[in-house]
Each structure stands twice: as C-alpha cells, then as structure tokens.
N, C-alpha and C positions, 0 to 999 in steps of 0.2 A: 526372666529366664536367666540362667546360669551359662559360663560358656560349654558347658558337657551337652546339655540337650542342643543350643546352636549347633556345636558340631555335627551333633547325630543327624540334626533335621538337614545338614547342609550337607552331610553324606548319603543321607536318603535322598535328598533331591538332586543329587550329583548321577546319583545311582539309577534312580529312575528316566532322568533325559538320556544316560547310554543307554539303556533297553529302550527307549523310543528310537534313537537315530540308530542303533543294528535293526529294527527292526524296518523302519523306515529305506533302510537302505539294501535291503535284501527284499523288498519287494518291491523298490527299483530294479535289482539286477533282474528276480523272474520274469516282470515285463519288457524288460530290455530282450532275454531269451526268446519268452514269446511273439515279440513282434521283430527279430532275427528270422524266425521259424517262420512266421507269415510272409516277411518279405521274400524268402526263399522260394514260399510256394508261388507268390505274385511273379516274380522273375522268371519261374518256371513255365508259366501258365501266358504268359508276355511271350516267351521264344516261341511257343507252342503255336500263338493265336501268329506270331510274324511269318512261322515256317509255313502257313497254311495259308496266309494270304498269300503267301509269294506263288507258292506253286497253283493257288487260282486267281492268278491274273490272268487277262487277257492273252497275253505277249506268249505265259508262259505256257498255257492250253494250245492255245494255237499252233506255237512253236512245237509243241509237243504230238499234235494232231497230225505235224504237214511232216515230221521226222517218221510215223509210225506209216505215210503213206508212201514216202520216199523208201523203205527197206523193201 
C-alpha cells in the first residue's frame, strides 16, 4: 500500500468512529430525557400515594370525624 490509500483508509476509519460516538451519544441523551420524564411521573405519583395515606390514617379520620361532631 502507498501512503495516499493509508491515508484515505485512516480518514474513513476516523470518519466512521465520529458517526458511531454522535450517534452513540445522542441516544444516550434520549434516554437520559426519557427516564427524566419517568421519574417525573414516579415522583408525582409518590406525593399522590403519601397525600392519601396521610389523610387515611387513623389519627387523621378520626380527628376528622370527632371535629365534624363537635361543629
């Protein structure tokens, strides 16, 4: 081999590992979004299930029962 085709072959193989790691790395960032967005939902759906337990505790029923007899 001459050095003109080394070159070319070591410009195509240069060429083709940047189009693996852009691509490589931008389907990193979509799953990064995507499981951003998930935890979002999870966090949402977490305050939902805590706000609901609170107000059916025990403490907080009852409390609420002996205020509604007292008015």
């Amino acid at each position: 081999m001459d050095d003109a085709s080394i070159i070319t072959w070591l410009v195509v193989a240069v060429v083709l590992l940047s189009v693996v790691v852009f691509v490589i790395l931008t389907v990193v960032v979509i799953l990064v979004v995507r499981i951003n967005k998930i935890v979002k939902h999870i966090q949402a759906v977490t305050s939902n299930v805590a706000e609901a337990s609170e107000w059916l505790s025990p403490g907080k029923v009852v409390s609420s029962i002996i205020d509604i007899f007292r008015k």
